[in-house]
C-alpha positions as CSV (number, residue, x, y, z in Angstrom):
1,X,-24.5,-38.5,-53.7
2,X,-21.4,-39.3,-51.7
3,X,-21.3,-38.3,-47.7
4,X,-18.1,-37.6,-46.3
5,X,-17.2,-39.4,-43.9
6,X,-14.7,-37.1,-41.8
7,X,-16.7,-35.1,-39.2
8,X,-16.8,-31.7,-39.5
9,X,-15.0,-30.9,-36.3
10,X,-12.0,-33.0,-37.6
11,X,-12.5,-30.4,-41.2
12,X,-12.5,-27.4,-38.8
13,X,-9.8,-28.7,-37.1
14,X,-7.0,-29.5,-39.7
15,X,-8.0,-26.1,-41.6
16,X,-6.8,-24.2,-38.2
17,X,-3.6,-26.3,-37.9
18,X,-2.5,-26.4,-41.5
19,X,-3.5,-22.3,-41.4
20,X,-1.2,-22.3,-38.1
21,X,1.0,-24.5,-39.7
22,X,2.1,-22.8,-42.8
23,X,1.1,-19.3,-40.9
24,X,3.1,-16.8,-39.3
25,X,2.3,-14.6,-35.7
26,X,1.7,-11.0,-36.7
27,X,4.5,-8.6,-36.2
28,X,3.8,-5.1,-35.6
29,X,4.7,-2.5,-38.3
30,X,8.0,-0.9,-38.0
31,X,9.9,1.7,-40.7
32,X,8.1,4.8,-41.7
33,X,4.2,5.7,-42.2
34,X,3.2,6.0,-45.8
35,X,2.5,9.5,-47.0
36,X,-1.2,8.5,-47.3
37,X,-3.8,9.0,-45.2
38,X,-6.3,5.5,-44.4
39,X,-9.9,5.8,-43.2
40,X,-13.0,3.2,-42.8
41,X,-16.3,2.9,-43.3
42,X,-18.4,0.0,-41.3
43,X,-20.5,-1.5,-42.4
44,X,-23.3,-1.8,-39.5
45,X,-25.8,-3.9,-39.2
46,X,-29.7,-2.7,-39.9
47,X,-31.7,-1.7,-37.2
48,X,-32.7,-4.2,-34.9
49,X,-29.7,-6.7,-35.6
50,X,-28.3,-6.9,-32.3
51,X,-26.9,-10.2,-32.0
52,X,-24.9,-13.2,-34.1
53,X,-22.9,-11.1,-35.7
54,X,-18.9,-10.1,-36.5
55,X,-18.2,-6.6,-38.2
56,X,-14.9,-4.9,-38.4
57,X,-14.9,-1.4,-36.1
58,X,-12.0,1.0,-36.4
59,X,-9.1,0.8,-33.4
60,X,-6.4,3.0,-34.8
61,X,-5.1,5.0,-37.4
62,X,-2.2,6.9,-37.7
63,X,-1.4,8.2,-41.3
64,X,-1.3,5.4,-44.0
65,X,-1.3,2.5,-40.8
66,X,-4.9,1.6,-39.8
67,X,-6.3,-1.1,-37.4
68,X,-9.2,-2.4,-37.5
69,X,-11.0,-5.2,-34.8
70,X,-13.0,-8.1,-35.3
71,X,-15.8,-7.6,-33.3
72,X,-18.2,-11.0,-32.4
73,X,-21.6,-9.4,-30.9
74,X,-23.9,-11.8,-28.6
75,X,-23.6,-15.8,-29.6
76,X,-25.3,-17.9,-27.3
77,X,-22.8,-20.8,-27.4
78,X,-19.6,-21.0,-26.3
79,X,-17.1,-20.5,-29.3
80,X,-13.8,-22.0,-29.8
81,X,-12.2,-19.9,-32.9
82,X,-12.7,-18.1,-35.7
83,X,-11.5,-18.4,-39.8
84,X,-12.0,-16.1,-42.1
85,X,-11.1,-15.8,-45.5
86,X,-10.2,-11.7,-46.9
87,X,-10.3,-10.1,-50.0
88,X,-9.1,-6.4,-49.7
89,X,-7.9,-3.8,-51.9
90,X,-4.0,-4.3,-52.4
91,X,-4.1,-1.6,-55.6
92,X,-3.5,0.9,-52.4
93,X,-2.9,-1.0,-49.6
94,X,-0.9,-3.8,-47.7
95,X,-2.3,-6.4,-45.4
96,X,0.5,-6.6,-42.6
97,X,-0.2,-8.0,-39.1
98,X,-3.3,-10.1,-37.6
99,X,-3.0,-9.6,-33.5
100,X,-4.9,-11.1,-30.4
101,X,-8.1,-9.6,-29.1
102,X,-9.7,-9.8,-26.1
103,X,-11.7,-12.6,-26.5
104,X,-10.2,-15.3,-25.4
105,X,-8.0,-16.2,-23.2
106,X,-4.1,-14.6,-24.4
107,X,-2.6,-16.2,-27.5
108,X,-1.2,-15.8,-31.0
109,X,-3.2,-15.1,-34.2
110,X,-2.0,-17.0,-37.4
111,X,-2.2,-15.5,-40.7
112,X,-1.2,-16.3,-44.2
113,X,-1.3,-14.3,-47.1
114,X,-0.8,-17.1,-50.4
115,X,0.8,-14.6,-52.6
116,X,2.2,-11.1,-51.8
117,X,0.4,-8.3,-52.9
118,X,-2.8,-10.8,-53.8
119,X,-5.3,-8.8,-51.9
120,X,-6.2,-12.3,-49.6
121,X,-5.4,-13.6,-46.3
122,X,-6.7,-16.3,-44.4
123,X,-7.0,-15.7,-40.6
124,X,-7.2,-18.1,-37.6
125,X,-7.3,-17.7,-34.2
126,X,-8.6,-20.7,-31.8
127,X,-8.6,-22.2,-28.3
128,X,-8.7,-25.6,-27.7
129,X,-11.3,-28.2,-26.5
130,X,-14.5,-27.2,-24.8
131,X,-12.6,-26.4,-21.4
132,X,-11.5,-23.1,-23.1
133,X,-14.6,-22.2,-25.1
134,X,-15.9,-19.3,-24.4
135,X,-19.5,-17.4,-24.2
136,X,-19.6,-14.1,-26.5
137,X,-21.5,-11.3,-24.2
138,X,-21.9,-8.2,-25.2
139,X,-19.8,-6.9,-28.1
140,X,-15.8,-8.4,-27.8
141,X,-12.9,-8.5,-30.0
142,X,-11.4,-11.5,-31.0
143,X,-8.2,-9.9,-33.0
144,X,-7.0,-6.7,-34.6
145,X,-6.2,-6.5,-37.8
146,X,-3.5,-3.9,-39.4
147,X,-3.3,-2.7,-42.7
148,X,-0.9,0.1,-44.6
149,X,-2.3,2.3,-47.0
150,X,0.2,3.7,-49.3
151,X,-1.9,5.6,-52.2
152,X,-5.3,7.0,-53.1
153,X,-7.9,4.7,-53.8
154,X,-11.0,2.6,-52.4
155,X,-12.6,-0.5,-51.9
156,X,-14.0,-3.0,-49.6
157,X,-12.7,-5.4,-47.5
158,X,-15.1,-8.6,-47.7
159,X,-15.6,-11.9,-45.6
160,X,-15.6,-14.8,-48.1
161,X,-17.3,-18.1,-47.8
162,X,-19.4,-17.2,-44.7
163,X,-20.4,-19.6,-42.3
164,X,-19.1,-22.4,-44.1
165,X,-15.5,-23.5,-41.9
166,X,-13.0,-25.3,-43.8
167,X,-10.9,-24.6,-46.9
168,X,-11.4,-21.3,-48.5
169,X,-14.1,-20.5,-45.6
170,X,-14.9,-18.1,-43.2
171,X,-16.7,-19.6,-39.7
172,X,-17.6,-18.8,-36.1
173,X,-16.9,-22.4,-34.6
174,X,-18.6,-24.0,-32.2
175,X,-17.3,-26.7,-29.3
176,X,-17.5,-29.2,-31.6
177,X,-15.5,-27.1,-34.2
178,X,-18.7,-26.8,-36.4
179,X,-19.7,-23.1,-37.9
180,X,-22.7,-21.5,-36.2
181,X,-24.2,-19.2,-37.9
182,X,-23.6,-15.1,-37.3
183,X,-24.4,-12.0,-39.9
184,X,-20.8,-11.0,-41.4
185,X,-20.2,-6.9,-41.9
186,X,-17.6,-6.1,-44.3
187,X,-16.6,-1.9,-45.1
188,X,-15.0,0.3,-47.3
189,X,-11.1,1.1,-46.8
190,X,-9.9,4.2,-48.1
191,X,-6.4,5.9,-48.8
192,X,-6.3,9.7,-49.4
């Protein structure tokens, strides 16, 4: 079996700068609200679960717009970003904007969709070094995502490749740009 021999800090690394490379800062919707009407449905975590988590929590709706945040609950470590890969439902609905939480300290979140209308989109949003690392206490946002649901329909919105960091991953990272390891909480997006 071969090792690789980059580090996985340098991995984490080069993911978040080719995803902020070949990404764009989300833009807020303008034009008209669809006709439709968008809800959510979290999924929580069970009973007891109360930290190392990150679950999406309804911020806004209005009509067919919805935003939802990306909430990181009680890590022990500092953190330094987050990637996450998304599969939603585009049979009804349009990924459109990825937008800075609270978290950290202010700054842009990158997103890429590959291919319009695929139902994907890779997310970044990241701090540098260990100087800007910060503790998660208590529940926080790290950024708001905004969708547009234009028809009827329903289906989940899932976190692919948890804990993994790099490529087509989803991570937490750590200073030294490594994943640490959290429960992920997708839900259910809805159009009426």
């Amino acid at each position: 079996m071969r090792k690789s021999c980059i580090p996985p800090i340098a991995i984490s690394l080069v993911v978040l700068v080719l995803l902020a490379a070949g990404c764009k800062e989300g833009n807020p919707i303008s034009g008209t609200i669809s006709p439709a009407s968008a809800s959510f449905v979290e999924e929580s975590p069970p009973a007891g679960v109360t930290d190392h988590t990150v679950e999406f929590k309804t911020s806004f709706v209005d009509g067919g717009r919805i935003t939802l945040d990306v909430v990181i609950t009680e890590i022990d470590e500092p953190i330094t970003g987050v990637a996450m890969k998304l599969t939603y439902p585009d049979a009804f609905s349009k990924f459109v904007s990825c937008t800075d939480g609270s978290l950290f300290p202010a700054g842009p979140c990158f997103f890429d969709e590959p291919a319009s209308g695929s139902g994907e989109v890779f997310i970044g949003r990241a701090v540098t070094g260990a100087a800007q690392a910060t503790e998660v206490s208590g529940s926080q946002v790290v950024v708001r995502l905004e969708f547009l649901v234009f028809g009827g329909g329903e289906g989940m919105i899932r976190i692919e490749g948890q804990n993994l960091g790099g490529g087509d991953a989803s991570a937490v990272l750590d200073v030294n740009g490594d994943p640490v390891f959290v429960q992920w909480y997708s839900g259910m997006l809805q159009g009426t």
